[in-house]
N, C-alpha and C positions, 0 to 999 in steps of 0.2 A: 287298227282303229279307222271307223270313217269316218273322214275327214271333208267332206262336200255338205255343207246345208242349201237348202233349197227355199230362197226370200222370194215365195211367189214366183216362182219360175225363172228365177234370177239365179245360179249358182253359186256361189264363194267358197273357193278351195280354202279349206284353213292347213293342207301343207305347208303351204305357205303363208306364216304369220300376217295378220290386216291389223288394221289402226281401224278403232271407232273415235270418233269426232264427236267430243261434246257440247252441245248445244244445251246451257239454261235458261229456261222462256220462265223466270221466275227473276224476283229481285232479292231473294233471301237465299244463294249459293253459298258455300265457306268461302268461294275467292270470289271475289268481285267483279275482276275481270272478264269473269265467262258468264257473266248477267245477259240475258238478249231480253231483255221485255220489250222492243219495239220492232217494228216490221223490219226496219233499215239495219238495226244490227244484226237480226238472223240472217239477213240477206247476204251480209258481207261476209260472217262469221262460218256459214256453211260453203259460200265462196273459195273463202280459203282452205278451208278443210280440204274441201275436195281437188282444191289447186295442187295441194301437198300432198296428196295420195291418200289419203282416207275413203275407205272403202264401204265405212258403213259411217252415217248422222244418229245418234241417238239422241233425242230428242228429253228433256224431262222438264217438267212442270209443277216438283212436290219437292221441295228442298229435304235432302235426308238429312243436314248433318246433326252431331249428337245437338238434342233439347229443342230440335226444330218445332214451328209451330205447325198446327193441323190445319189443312185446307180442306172446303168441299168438296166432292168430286166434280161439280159445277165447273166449279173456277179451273179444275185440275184440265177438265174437259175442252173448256176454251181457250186459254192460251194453248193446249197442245193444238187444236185446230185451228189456231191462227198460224202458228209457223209451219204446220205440213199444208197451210194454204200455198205459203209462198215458197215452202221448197217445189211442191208440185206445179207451182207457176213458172218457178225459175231453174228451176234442177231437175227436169222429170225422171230424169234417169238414177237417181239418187237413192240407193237404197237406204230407209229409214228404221231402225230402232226405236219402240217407244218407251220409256222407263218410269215404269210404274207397278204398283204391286196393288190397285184395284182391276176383280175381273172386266167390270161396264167398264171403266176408262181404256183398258185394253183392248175390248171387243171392239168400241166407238172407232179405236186409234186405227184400230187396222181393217176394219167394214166400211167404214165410214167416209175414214182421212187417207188411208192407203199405207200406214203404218205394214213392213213387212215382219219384224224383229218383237216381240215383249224381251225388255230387260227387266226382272221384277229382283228390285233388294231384298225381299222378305222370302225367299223359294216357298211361296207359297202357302205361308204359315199366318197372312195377317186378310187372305182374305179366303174361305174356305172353297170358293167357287172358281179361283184363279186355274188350278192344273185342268181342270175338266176344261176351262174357257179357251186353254191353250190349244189342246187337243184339237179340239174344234176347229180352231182357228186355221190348224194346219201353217205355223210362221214356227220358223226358232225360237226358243223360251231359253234365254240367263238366267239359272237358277243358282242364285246366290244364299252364303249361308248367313245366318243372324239369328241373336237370341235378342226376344221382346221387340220394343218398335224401335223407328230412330228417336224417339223422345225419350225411351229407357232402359236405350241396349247397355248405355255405359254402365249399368249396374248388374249386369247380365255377363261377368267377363271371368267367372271363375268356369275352371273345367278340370276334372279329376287327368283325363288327357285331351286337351284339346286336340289332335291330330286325329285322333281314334274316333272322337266326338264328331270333329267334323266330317268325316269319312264316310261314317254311320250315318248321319243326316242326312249326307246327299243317296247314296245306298237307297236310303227309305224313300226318299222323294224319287228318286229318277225310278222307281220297281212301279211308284203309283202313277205316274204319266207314261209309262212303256205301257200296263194294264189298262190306262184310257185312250191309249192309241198315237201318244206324241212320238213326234220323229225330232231328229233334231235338236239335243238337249246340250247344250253349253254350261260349266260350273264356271265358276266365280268362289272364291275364295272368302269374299266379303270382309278384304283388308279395310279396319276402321270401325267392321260394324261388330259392335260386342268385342271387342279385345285392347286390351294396353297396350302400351307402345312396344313392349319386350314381346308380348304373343304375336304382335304384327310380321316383328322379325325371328321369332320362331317358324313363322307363319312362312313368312319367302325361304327362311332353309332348309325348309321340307317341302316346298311345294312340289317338286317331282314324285311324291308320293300319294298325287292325285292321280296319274298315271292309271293306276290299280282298277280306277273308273274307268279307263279306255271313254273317255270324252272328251271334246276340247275344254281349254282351258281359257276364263278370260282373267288378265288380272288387270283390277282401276287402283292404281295406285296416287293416279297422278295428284303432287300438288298437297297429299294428304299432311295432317298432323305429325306421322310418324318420322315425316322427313322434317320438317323444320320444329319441331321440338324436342329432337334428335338434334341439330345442326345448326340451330337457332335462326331468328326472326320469323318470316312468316309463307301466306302460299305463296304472294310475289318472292321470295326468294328459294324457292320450291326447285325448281326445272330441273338444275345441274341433280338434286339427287334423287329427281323424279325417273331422269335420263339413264343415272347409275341403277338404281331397282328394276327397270326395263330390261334393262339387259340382262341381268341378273335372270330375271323371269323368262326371258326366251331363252337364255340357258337353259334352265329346269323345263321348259316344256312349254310355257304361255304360247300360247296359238292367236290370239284376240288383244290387243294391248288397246283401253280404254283412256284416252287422252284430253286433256284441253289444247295440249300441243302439237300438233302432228309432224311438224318437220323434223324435230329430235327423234321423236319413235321411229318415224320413217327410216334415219337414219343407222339410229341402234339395229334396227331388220336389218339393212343393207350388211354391216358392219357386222354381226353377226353369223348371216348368210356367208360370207367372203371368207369367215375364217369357221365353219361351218359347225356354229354351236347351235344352230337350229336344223 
């Protein structure tokens, strides 16, 4: 499998497992904590990220979680280019993710703002001009799975076999961006979106059986519902089994671990690495 994507002439070996750093430039996230709607906390928040080894910032401005409300792509357009104003003022070297599943806000993020990354929730299935816009772009494309939007996946969670289902989906998607010429195709698993809490964890103990794709692998686990309604309270009480699934996932193959925490991921690689489950 290749394993090097090419962020605008940037490299990142996914041999070797990375951390993405999330940044929400929105005030409507599931946790709270990882709000940045102001210039001073993305400043600090991407800071740290990259203090802790975070190799990629992905940036998002459209709150997915289930029943979220719908924003314009306006709005979607300007807080993203407010925070890759200041990552680009104060981080130039930063490589950025943009996460979103419109094609203009995509096109915008990375012509525009300097966006190297689309992470799109939807692979492609909520706006019809996203694969073609990728292409183009020439950036890595996360092509995550989901049935219907985030305001009505959670009705969207039966599957005759989900494994099979999902497999197929990506199949069908990554044969139409290989024919429109994209390089560089990342999957995502899309724990949370369209599945219960039991398919979540069907979902991690088969994840080596994305393998069959010879593509990397990212999984956003972090923080989700699955752990603390699993384990009870809430995302602030998240981490320790965010930390546990992480690892888990770099066992099975995760190449990309997608985080609000980077110093725990960081470490689960290390820690992993040493006793050589990746």
């Amino acid at each position: 499998m290749h394993t090097t994507i090419n962020c605008k002439g940037r490299l990142i070996d996914l041999a070797k497992p990375q951390v993405m750093g999330i940044i929400n430039v929105t005030n409507d996230s599931f946790y709270a904590k990882s709000r940045c709607h102001s210039e001073g906390l993305i400043e600090v928040k991407v800071a740290r990220h990259l203090q802790e080894g975070a190799s990629i910032i992905d940036i998002g401005a459209y709150s997915t979680k289930p029943g979220c409300a719908d924003i314009p792509p306006e709005m979607e357009k300007e807080d993203i280019a407010m925070a890759m104003r200041i990552i680009n003022e104060d981080f130039p070297d930063a490589i950025v993710s943009v996460d979103t599943f419109r094609a203009d806000v995509a096109k915008f993020a990375v012509e525009e703002c300097g966006a190297a990354m689309v992470n799109d929730i939807s692979g492609g299935t909520m706006d019809p001009q996203m694969l073609a816009t990728v292409a183009n772009l020439h950036v890595p494309y996360v092509l995550m799975h989901i049935k219907g939007t985030p305001q009505t996946m959670q009705d969207h969670c039966h599957y005759d076999n989900m494994m099979d289902e999902i497999i197929n989906f990506f199949a069908t998607q990554v044969e139409k961006l290989k024919l429109l010429g994209a390089n560089d195709i990342i999957i995502d698993p899309g724990f949370g979106f369209a599945k219960t809490l039991d398919q979540n964890y069907e979902l991690m103990q088969h994840l080596d059986e994305f393998k069959v794709l010879e593509l990397p692998i990212l999984v956003g686990i972090s923080r989700k519902s699955m752990i603390y309604k699993l384990l009870g309270g809430n995302p602030n009480d998240a981490l320790n089994g965010t930390t546990v699934l992480n690892t888990i996932a770099l066992s099975k193959g995760a190449k990309i671990l997608r985080v609000h925490d980077v110093k725990p991921a960081m470490e689960a690689i290390r820690i992993c690495e040493k006793i050589g489950l990746t």
